[in-house]
N, C-alpha and C positions, 0 to 999 in steps of 0.2 A: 538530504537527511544525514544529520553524524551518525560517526559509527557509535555511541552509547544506544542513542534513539533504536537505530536496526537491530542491534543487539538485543536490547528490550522487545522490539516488537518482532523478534524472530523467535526467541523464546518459545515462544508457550506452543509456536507452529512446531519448534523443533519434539520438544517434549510429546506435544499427539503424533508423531512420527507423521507429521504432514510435509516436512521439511529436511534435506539433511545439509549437514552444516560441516564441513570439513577443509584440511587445510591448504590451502590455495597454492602456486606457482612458489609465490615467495614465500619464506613461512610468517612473513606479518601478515598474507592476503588469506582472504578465506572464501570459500565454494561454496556456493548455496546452489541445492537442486531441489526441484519437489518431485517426492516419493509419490509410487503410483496411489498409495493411500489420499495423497494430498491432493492429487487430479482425481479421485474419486471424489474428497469433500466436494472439489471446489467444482465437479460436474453438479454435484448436489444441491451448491449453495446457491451456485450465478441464477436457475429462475428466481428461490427468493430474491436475491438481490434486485432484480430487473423489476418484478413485481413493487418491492417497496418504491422502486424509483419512480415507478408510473402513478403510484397513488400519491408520492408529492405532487408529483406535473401535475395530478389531478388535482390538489389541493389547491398548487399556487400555482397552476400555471406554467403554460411552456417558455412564456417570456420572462416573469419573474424567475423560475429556474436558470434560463438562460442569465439574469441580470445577476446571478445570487455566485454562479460560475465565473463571471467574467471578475465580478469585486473582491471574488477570494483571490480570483489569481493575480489582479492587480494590489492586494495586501501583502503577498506574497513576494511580489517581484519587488517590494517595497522596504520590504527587511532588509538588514544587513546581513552578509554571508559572513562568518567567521573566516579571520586569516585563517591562511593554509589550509581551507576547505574550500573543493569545487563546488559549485552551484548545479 
């Protein structure tokens, strides 16, 4: 993931103080920890989450999920990686 992308999607975790965001080792790096606030969400959130994933499986299946996993990850591996960024 670039760092714009993380940026963006750390945002909104930082703002609900589910995340904190500070300045790292070097001062271009930056720290991100999650606030006990944010292990409370996310004690909260993981059964919905679990829950939703079981009613896809139950949708489509535990082999089409399995198929649905492997295609992203091989679309994935498929991209190019921008210079001067690690994969």
């Amino acid at each position: 993931m670039d760092r714009s992308t993380l940026s963006r999607n750390l945002a909104p975790l930082a703002a609900q103080g589910w995340v904190d965001v500070s300045v790292g080792a070097d001062p271009r790096s930056r720290s991100i920890s999650v606030t006990a606030a944010g292990r409370r969400k996310l004690k909260a959130a993981l059964p919905l989450w679990r829950k939703a994933q079981c009613e896809i499986e139950s949708m489509l299946g535990a082999t089409s999920v399995g198929e649905l996993h492997r295609e992203i990850e091989r679309a994935l591996a498929a991209l190019p990686v921008p210079s001067g960024r690690r994969p």
